[in-house]
C-alpha positions, 0 to 999 in steps of 0.5 A: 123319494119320500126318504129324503123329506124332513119334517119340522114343528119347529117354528125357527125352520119355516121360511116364512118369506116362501111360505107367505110367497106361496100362499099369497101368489100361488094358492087358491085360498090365500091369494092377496094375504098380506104380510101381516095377517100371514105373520098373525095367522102363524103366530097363532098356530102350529107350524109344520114344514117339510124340508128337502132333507137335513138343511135344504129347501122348504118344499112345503108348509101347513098350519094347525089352529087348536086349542089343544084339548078338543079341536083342531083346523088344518089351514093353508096346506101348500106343496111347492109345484116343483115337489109335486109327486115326491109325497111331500103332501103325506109327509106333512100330513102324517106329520100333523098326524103325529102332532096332534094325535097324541092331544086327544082331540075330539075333532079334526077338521079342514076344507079343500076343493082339490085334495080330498084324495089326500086327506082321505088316506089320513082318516078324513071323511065328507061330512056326514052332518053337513047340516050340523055345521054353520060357516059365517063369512067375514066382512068382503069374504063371501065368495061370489056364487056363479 
C-alpha cells in the first residue's frame, strides 16, 4: 500500500551504500559508476528517497541537479525490484514534484527508455522540439548505435 511509503529530502536518510549498489550493479544507465563519481554526483544534487514507512528500509532513490531558479534534471530514478508495484515510483516522483514546484522553474527535464508512463501522469511530455535540444557526450560516453 502507497500509505506505508515515507518520503525523504533529507540527505542523512539516503543510504547511500544501497543507493550506489542499486545504481551501479542494477540499472541500465549507471552501470560501473564508481564510488566516487556517485558521492560527487549526490553531493551536487537534491536527494530524494522513499522509505518503507518511518525507519525502515530505502526502497527507492532519485536526484535532482538545479540550479534552483530556472531548470532542473531529474537523474538516477531507482526502485528497488522487490518494491516494484507498491507505487514507490509516484511517491518519489510526486515528491520531487512537491520540491520543486514551489522554485518556479522554467523548465523540468529527464530521459528515460522504459518509464514514460510514469513520468506522463506527472505532466512530462515528448519532446515537441527535439531539434531544439543538442546532447554533447562525454569522453567514452557515446553509446554504441546497433
Amino acid at each position: 500500500m502507497a500509505n506505508d511509503l515515507v518520503f525523504s529530502s533529507e540527505e542523512s536518510a539516503m543510504d547511500v551504500d544501497r543507493v550506489h549498489r542499486w545504481l551501479s550493479e542494477e540499472s541500465y544507465w549507471a552501470r560501473g559508476r564508481t564510488r566516487e563519481a556517485h558521492d560527487a554526483a549526490m553531493a551536487g544534487s537534491r536527494n530524494y528517497g522513499v522509505f518503507d514507512g518511518d525507519g525502515g528500509p530505502q526502497l527507492g532513490y532519485a536526484r535532482a541537479i538545479t540550479d534552483g531558479a530556472t531548470f532542473a534534471w531529474i537523474a538516477d530514478v531507482f526502485v528497488a525490484p522487490e518494491a516494484r508495484g507498491r507505487g514507490v515510483g509516484s511517491r518519489i516522483m510526486q515528491g520531487i514534484i512537491d520540491d520543486l514546484e514551489p522554485l518556479g522553474l522554467k523548465r523540468t527535464a529527464l530521459f528515460t527508455e522504459d518509464a514514460h508512463s510514469l513520468y506522463e501522469k506527472f505532466g512530462f511530455q515528448r519532446l515537441t522540439d527535439p531539434e531544439s535540444w543538442m546532447l554533447r557526450w562525454g569522453r567514452g560516453y557515446e553509446p554504441s548505435r546497433e
